[in-house]
Backbone bond lengths (Angstrom), bond angles and torsions (degrees), N, CA, C in turn:
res aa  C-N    CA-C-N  psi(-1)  N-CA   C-N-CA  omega(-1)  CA-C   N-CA-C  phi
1 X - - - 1.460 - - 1.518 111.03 -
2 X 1.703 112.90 -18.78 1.375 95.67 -178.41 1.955 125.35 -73.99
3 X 0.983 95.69 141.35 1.401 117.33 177.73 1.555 120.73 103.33
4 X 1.694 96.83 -0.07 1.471 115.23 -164.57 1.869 101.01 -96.23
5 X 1.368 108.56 -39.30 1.439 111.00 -157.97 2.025 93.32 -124.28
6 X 1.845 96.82 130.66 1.314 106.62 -154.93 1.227 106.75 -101.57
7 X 2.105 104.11 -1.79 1.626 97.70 -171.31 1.638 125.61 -68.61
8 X 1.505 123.62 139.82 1.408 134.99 177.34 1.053 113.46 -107.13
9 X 1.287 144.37 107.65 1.514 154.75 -173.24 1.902 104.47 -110.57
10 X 1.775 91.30 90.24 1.683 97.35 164.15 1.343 125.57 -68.86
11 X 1.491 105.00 -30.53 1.540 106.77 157.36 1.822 150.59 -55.80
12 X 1.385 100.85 -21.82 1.532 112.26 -176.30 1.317 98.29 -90.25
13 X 1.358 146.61 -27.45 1.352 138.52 166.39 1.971 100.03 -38.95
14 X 1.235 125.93 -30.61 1.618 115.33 176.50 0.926 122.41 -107.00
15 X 1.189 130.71 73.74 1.569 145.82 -145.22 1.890 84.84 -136.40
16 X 1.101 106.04 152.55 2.021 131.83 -165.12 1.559 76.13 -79.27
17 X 1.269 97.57 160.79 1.697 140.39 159.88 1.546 104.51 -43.40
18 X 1.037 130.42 142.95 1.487 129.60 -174.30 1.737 104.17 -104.07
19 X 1.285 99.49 146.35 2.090 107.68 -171.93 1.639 99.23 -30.17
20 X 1.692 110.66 -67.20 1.234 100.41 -163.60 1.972 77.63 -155.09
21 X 1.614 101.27 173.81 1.607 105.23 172.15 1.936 107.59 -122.37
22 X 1.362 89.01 171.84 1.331 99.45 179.32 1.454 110.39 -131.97
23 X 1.476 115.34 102.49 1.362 87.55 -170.46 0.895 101.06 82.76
24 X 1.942 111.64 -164.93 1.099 106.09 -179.31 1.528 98.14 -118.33
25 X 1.268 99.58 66.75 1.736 117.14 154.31 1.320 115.18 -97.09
26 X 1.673 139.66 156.79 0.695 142.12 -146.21 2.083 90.86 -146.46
27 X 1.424 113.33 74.24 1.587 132.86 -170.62 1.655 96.59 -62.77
28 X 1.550 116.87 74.32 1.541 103.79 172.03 1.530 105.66 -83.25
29 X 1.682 118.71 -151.37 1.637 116.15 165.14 1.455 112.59 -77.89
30 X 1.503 131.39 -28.59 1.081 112.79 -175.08 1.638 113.21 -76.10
31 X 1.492 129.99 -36.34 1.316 138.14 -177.47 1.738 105.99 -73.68
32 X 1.371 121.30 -9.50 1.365 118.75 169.94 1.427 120.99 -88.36
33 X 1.524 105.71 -52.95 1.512 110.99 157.34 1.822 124.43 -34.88
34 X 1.468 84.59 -46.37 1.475 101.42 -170.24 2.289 114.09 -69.94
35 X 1.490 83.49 -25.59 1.626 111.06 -167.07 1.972 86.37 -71.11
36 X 1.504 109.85 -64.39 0.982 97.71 -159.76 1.821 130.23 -90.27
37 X 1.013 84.71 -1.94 1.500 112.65 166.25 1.727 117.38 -60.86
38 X 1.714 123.81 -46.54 1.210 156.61 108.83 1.717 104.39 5.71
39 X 1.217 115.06 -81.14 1.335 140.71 172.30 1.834 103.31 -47.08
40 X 1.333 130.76 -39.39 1.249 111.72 -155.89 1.947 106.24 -101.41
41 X 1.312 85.50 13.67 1.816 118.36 -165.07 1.800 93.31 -91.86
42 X 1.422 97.27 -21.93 1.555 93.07 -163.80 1.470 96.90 -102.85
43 X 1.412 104.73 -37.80 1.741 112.77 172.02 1.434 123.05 -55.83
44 X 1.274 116.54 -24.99 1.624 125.69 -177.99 2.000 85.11 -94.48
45 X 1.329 132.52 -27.32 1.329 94.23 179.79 1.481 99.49 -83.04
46 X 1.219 147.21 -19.31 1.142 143.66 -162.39 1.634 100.91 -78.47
47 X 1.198 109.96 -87.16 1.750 100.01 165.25 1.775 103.93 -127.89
48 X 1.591 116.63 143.40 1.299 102.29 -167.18 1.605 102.34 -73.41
49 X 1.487 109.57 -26.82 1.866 94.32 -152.98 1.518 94.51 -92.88
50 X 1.336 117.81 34.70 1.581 110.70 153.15 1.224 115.94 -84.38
51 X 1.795 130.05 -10.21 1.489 135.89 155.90 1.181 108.62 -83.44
52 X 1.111 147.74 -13.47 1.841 152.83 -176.51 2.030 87.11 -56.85
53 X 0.949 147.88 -61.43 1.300 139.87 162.16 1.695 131.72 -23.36
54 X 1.629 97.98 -21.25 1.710 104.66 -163.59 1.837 85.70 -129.11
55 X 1.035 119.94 19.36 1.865 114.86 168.15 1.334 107.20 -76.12
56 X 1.115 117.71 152.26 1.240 109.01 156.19 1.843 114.92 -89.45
57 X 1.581 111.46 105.53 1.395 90.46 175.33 1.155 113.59 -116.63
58 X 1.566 139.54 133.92 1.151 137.57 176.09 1.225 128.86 -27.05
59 X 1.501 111.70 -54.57 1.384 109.03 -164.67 1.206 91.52 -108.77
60 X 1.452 146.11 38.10 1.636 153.28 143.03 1.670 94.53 -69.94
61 X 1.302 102.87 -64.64 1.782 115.74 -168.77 0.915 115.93 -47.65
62 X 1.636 113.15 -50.30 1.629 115.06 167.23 1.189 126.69 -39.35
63 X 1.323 109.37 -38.21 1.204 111.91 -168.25 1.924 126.69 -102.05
64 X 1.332 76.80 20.84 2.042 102.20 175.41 1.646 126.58 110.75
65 X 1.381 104.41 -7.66 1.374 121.43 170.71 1.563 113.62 -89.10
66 X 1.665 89.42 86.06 1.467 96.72 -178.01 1.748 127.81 -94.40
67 X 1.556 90.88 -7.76 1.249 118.29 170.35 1.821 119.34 -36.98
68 X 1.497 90.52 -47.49 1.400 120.38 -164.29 1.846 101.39 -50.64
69 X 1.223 102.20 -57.20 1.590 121.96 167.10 1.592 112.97 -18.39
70 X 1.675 108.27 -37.64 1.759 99.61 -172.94 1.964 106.30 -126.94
71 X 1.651 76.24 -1.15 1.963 75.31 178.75 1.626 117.38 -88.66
72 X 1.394 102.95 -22.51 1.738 117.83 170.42 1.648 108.31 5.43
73 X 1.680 108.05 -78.91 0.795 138.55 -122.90 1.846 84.11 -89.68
74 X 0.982 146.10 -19.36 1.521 150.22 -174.58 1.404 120.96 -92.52
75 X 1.773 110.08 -9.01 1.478 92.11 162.20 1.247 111.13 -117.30
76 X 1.045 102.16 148.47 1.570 132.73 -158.89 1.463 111.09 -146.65
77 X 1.740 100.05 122.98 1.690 120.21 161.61 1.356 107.35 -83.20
78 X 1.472 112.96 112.05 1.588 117.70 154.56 1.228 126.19 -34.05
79 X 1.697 123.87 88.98 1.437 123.16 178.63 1.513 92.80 -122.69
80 X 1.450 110.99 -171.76 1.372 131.53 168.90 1.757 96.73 -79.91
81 X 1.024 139.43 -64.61 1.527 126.33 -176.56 1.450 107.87 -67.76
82 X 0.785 151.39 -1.43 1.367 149.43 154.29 1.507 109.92 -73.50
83 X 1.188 136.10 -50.09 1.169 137.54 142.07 1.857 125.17 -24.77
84 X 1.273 91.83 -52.79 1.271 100.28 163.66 2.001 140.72 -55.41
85 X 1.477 76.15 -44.85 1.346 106.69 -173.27 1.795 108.00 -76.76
86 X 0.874 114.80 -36.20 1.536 130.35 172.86 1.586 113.47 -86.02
87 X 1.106 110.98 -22.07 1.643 123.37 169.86 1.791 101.88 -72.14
88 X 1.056 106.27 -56.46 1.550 129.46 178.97 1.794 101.46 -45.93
89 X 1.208 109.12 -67.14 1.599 129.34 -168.30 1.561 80.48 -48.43
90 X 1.670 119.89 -92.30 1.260 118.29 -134.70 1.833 93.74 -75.91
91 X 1.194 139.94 27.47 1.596 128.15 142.48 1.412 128.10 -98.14
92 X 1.758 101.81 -14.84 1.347 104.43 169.88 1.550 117.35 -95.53
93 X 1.693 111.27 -10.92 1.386 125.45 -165.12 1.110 90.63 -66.21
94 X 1.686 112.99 -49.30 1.525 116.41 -154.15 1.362 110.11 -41.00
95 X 1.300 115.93 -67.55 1.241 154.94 -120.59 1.696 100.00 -96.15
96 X 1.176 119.53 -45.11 1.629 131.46 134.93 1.927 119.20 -44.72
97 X 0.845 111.12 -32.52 1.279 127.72 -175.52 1.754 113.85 -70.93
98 X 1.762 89.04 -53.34 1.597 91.24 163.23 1.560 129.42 -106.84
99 X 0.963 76.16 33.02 1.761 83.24 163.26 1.957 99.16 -129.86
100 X 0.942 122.41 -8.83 1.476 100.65 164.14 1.948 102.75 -117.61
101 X 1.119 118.12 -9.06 1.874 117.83 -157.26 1.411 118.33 69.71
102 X 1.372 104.06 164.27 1.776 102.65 -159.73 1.205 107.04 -70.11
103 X 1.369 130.54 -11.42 2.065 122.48 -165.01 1.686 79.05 -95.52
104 X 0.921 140.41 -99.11 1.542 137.29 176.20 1.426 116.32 10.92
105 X 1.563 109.25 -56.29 1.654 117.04 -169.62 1.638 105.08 -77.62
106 X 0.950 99.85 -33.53 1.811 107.04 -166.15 2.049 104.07 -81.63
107 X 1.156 89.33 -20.87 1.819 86.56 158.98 1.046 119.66 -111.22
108 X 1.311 137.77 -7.61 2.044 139.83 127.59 1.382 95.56 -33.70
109 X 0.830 128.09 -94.33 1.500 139.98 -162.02 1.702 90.21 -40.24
110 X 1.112 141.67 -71.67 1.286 116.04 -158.39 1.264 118.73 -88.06
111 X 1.441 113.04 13.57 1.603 118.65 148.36 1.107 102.00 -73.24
112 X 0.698 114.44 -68.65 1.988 122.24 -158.19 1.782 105.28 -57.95
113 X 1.030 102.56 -0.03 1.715 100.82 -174.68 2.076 88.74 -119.89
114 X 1.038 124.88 -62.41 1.119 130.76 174.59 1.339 111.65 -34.58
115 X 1.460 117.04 -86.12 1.246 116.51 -167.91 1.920 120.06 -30.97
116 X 1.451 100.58 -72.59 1.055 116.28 173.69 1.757 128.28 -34.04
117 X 1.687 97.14 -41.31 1.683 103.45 173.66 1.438 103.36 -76.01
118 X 1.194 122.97 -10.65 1.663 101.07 170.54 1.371 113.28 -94.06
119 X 1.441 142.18 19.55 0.967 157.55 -170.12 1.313 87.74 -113.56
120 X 1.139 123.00 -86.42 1.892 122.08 167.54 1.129 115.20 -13.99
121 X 1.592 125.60 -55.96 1.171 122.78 -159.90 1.829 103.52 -67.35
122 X 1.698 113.14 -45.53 1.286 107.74 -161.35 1.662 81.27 -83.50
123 X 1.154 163.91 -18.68 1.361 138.69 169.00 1.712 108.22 -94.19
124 X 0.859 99.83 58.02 1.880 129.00 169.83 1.727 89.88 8.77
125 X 1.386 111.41 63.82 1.328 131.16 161.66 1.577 124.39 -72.04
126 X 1.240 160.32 161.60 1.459 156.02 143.48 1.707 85.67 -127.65
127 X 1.629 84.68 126.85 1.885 107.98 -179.94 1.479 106.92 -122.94
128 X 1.369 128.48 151.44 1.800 115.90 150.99 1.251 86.43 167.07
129 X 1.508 97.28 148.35 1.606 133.17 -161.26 1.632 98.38 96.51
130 X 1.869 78.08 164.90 1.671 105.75 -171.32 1.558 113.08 -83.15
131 X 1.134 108.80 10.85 1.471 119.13 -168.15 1.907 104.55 -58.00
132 X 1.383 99.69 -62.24 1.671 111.42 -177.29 1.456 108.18 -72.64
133 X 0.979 106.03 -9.97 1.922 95.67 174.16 1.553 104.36 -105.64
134 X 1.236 126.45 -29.38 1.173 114.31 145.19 1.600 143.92 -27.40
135 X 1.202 85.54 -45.71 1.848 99.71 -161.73 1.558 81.96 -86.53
136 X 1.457 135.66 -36.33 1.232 120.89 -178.09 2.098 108.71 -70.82
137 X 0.716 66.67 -33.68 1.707 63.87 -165.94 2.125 100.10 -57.56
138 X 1.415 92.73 -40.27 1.945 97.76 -168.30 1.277 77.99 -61.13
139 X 1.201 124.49 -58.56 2.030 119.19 -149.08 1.839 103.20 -65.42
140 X 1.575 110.99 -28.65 1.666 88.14 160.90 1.207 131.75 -79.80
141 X 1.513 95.52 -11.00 2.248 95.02 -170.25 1.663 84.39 -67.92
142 X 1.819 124.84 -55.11 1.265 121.60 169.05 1.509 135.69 -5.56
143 X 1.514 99.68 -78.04 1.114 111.63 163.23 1.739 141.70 -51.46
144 X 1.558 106.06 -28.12 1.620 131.23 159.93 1.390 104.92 -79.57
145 X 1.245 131.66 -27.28 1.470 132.99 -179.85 1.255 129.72 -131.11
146 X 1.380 137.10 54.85 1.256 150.97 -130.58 1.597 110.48 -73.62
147 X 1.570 78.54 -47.04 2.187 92.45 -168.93 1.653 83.46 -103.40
148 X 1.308 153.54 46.46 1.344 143.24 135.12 1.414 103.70 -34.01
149 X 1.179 124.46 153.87 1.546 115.45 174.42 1.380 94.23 -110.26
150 X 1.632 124.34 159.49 1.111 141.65 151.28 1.446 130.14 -101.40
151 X 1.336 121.24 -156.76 1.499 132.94 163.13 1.497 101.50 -53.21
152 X 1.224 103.56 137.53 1.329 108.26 177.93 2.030 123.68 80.39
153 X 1.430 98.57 -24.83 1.386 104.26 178.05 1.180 85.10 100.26
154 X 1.320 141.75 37.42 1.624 130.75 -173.64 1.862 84.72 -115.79
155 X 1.964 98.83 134.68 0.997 109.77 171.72 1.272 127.22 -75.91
156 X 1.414 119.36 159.08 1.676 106.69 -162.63 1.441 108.92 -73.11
157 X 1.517 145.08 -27.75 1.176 140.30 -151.30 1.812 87.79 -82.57
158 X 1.538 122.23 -28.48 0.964 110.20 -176.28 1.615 117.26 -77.78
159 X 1.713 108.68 -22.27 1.965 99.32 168.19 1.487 97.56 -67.43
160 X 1.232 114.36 -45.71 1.555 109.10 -142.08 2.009 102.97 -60.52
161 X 1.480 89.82 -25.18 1.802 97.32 174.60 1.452 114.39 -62.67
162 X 1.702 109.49 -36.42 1.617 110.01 -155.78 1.965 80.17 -85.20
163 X 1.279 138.19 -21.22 1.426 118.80 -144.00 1.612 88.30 -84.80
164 X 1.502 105.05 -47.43 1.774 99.89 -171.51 1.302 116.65 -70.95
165 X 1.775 108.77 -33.41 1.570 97.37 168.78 1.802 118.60 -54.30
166 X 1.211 97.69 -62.73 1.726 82.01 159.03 1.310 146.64 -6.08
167 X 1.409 98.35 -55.29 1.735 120.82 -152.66 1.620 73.97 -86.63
168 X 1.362 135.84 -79.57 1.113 145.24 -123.60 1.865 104.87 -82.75
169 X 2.055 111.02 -20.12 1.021 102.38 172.47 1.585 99.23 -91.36
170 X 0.853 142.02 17.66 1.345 164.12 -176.21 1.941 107.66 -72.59
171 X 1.338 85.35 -70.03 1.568 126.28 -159.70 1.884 92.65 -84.98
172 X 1.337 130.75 -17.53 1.298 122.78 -164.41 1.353 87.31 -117.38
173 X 0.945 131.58 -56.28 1.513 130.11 173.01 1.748 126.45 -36.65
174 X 1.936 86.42 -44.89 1.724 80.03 177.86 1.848 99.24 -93.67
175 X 1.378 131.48 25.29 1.142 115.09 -178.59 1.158 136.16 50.77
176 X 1.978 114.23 45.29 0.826 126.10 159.99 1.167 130.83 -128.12
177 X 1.580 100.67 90.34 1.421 105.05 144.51 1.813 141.39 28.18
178 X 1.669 74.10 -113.28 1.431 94.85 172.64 1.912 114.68 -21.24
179 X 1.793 84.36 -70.03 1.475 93.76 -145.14 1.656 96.39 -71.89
180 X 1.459 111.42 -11.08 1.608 106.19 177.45 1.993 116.05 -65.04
181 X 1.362 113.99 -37.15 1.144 143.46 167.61 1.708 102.75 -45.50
182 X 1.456 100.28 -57.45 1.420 103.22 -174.17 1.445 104.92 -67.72
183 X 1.550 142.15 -59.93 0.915 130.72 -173.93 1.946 130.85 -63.94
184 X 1.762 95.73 -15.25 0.980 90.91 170.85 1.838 120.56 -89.81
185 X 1.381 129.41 0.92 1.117 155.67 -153.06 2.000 85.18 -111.73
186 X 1.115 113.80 -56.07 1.625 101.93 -169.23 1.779 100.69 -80.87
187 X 1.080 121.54 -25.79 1.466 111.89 169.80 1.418 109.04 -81.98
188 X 1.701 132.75 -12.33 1.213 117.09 178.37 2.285 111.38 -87.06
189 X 1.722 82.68 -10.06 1.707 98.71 166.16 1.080 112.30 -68.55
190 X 1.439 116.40 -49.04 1.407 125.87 -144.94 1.690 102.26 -76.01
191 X 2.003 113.73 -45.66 1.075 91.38 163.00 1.826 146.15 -101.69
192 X 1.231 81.52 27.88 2.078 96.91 174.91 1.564 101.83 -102.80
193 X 1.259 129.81 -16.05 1.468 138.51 157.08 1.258 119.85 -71.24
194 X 1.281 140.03 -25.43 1.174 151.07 -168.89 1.775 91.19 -106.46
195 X 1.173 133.81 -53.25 1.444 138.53 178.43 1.199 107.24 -47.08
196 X 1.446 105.40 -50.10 1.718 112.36 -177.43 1.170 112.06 -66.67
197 X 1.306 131.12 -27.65 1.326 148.29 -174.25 1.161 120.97 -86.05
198 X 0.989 127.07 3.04 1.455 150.44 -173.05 1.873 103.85 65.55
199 X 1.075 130.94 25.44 1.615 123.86 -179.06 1.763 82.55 -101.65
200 X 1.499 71.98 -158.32 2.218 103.31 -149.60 1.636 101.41 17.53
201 X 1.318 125.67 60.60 1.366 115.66 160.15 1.918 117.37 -66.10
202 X 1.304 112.26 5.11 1.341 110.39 156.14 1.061 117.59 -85.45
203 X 1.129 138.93 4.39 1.831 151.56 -170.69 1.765 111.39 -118.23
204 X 1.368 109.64 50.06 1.409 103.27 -165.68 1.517 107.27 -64.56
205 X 1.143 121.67 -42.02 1.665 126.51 160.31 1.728 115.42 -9.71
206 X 1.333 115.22 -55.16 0.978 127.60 177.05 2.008 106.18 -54.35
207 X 1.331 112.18 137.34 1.173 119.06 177.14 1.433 119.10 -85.61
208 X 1.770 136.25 127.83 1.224 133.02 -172.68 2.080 99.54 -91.36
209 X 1.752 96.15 106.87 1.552 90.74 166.92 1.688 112.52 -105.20
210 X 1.054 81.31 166.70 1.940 94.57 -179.26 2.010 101.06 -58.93
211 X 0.786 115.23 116.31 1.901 116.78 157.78 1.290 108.92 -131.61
212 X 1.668 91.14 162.25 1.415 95.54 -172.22 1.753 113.45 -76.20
213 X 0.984 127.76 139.61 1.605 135.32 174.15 1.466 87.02 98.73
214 X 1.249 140.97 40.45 1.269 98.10 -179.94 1.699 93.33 -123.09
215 X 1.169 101.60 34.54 2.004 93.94 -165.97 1.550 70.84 -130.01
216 X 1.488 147.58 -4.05 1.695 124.36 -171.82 0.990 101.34 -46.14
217 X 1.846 80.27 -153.68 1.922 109.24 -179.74 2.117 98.77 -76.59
218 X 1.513 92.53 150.70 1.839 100.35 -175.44 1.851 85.45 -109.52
219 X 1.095 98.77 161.76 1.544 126.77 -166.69 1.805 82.92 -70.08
220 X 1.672 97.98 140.49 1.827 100.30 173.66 1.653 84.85 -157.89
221 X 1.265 97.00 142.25 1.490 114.96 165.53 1.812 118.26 -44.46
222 X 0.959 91.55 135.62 1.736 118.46 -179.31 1.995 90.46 -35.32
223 X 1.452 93.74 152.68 1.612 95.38 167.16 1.668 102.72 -150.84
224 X 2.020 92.64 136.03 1.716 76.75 -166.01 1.639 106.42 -93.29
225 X 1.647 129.26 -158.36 0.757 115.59 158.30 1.875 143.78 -42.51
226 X 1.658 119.33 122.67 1.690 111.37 167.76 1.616 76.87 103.85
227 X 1.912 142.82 20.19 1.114 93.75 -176.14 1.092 124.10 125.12
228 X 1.120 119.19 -97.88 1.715 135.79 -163.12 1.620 120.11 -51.29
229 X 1.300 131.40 131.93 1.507 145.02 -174.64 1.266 99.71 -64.37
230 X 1.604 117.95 128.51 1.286 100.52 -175.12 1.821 88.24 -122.36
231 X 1.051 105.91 119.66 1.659 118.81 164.63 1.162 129.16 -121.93
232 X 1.768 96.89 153.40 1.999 97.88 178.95 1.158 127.78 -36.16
233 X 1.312 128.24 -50.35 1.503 131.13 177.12 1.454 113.01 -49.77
234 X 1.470 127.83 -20.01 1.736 120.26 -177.33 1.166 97.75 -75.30
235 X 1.586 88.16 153.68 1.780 103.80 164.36 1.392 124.36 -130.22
236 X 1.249 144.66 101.00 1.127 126.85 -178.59 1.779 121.34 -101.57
237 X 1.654 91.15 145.02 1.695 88.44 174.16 1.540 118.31 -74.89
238 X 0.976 107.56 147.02 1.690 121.47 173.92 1.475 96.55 -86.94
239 X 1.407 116.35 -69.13 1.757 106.20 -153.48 1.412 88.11 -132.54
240 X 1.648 131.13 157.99 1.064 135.82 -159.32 1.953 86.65 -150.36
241 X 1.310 104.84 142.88 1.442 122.93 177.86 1.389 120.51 151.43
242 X 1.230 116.60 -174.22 1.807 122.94 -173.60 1.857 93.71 -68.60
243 X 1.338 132.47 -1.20 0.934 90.66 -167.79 1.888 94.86 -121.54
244 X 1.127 105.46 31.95 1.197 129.99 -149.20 1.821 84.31 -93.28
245 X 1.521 106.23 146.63 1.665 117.66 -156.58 2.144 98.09 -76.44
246 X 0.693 124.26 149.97 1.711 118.59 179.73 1.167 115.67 -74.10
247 X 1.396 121.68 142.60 1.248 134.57 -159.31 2.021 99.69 -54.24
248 X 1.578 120.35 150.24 1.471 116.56 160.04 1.305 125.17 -51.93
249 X 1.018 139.21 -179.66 1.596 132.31 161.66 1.622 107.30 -96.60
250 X 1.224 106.25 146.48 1.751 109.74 -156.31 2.027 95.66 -72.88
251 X 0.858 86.42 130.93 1.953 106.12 -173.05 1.869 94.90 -45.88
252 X 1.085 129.73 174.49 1.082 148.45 164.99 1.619 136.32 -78.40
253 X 0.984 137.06 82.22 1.250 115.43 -169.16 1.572 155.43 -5.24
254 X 1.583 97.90 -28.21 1.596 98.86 162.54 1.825 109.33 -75.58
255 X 1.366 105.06 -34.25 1.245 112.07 -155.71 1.896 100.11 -79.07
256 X 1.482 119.99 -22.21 1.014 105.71 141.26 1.548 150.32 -82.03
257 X 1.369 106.85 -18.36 1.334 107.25 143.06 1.600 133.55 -65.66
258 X 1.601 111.24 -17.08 1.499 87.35 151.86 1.226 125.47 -97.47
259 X 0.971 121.10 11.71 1.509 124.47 177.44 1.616 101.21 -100.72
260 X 0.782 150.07 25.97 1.637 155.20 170.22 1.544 87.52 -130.50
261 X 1.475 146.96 -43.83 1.484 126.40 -153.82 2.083 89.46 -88.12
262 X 1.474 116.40 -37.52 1.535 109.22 169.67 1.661 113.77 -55.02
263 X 1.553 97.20 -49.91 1.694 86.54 -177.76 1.743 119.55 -51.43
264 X 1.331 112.58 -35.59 1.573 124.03 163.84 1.293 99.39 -29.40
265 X 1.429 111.07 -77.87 1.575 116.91 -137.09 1.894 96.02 -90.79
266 X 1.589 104.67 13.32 1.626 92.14 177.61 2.058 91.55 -107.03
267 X 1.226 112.12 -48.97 1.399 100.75 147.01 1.575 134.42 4.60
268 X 1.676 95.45 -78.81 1.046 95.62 -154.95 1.805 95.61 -82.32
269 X 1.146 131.54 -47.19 1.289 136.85 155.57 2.215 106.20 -2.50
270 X 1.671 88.00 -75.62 1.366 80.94 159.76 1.468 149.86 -63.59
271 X 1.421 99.93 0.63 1.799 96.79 178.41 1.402 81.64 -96.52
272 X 1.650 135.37 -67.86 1.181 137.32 -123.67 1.765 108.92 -118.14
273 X 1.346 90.40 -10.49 1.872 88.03 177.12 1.619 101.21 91.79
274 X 1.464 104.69 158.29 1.332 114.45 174.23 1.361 128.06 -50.73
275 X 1.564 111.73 -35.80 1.391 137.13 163.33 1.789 107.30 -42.37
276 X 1.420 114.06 -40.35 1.510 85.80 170.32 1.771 126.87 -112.91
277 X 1.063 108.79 57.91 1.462 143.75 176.27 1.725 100.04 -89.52
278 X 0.977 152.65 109.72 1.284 144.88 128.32 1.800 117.53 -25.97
279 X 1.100 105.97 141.44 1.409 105.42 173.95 1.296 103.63 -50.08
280 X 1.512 138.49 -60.06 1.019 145.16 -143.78 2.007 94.52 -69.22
281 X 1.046 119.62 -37.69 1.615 146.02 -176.68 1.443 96.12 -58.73
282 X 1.060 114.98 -88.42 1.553 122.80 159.42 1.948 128.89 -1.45
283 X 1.469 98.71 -55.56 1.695 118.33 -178.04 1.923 83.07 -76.86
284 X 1.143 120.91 -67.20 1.402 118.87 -164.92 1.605 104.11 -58.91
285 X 1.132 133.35 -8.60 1.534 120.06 177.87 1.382 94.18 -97.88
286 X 1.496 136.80 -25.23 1.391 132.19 -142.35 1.971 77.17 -95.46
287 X 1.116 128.39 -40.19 1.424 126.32 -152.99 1.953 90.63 -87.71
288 X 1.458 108.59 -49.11 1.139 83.98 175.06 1.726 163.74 -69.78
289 X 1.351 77.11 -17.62 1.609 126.73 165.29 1.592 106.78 -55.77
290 X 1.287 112.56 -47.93 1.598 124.18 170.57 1.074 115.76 -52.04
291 X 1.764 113.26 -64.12 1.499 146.71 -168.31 2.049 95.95 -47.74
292 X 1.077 98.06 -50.93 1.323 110.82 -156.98 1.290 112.64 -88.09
293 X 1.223 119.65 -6.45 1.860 131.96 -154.02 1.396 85.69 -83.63
């Protein structure tokens, strides 16, 4: 994809502390989901019906296995689009990830997987793989990022149109019902979860309901030891002496005035969260962020 896709996200640089690292990986919710999903690719080659536990099957649920409802999404047949599809998840997870932080994302995610499997369940559905939580997660970065550019210079609201039209002439063609119901039920999650969540604030149409996780902690810049905000714009010296590199040439006056009107709006980000950004706030951090890179 590189050189193909032009989107810049000034926002995911403030994304929460990750569960734990590996290495020097950085294990948030989207790269764990994504980790073990990976993992359940290896479990179906080993024996498949050691995932028969994490399906969603209708009449399993009925019958007290309610579990099933949020495990759907973890078994996985080792194909080439499954690969894909999980490649997909954890670049759009991220990026969702830091704009709400990992406790925030990881109860998105089990709305968006929840809701929908109980819709399955009463339309005597069997679901599993990351495929449908996928497509929800791309269709909110979508919705938060409309004119993202893609392949081709094609704006995102325009894939995100061709992917569901797809799906849905897909789903009408083979005369199903059901599963059309279902997909339109996890995209009608995907965007009242994201509303609630403070994303697609270009979608005011959309109604903000109460969910659970959605009042946590909001994504805030790293803080190092004693305190102190630690942001992109600092610089610190390592070693100081004659052999030490020569000072920059002092920036220009506009260019420090935009660098004092970003520090504003990264500020305020940190008292109040992305949520209190105005749209209009938003375009001016995304341009300045550029300006300044």
């Amino acid at each position: 994809m590189a050189g193909r896709f032009s989107y810049s996200s000034p926002e995911s640089r403030y994304g929460g502390t990750p569960w734990f690292k590996v290495g020097d990986i950085d294990v948030g919710t989207a790269v764990l989901v994504a980790g073990v999903c990976v993992l359940s690719m290896f479990v179906w080659a080993i024996d498949s019906s050691l995932l028969e536990p994490l399906v969603l099957d209708a009449s399993a649920v009925r019958s007290g296995q309610i579990w099933r409802l949020a495990t759907w999404p973890f078994a996985n047949a080792p194909d080439f689009w499954t690969i894909i599809t999980i490649a997909i998840f954890w670049y759009f997870g991220r990026e969702l990830e830091g704009l709400l932080g990992r406790n925030r994302f990881a109860w998105f995610l089990l709305i968006l997987a929840v809701v929908p499997a109980i819709f399955a369940t009463m339309l005597d559905l069997n679901v599993y793989g990351l495929e449908y939580l996928e497509l929800g997660i791309f269709m909110v970065f979508i919705a938060e990022h409309p004119t993202a550019r893609f392949f081709f210079n094609i704006p995102g609201w325009v894939i995100g149109a061709v992917i569901v039209g797809l799906q849905v002439l897909q789903l009408v063609g083979a005369r199903d019902g059901a599963g059309l119901v279902f997909l339109l039920v996890l995209l009608a999650t995907a965007g009242l979860a994201a509303r609630s969540f403070g994303l697609a604030t270009q979608l005011p149409f959309i109604p903000k309901l109460p969910m659970p996780g959605a009042g946590a902690e909001r994504s805030s810049p790293k803080r190092r030891k004693g305190g102190a905000t630690t942001k992109s714009r600092s610089r610190q010296t390592v070693v100081e002496g004659p052999w030490a590199a020569p000072s920059p040439t002092q920036p220009s006056p506009d260019a420090l005035a935009a660098q004092a009107e970003l520090d504003g709006l990264l500020d305020k980000i940190s008292a109040g969260g992305l949520d209190s950004l105005s749209s209009d706030e938003k375009k001016r951090l995304n341009e300045l962020s550029k300006r300044l890179r």
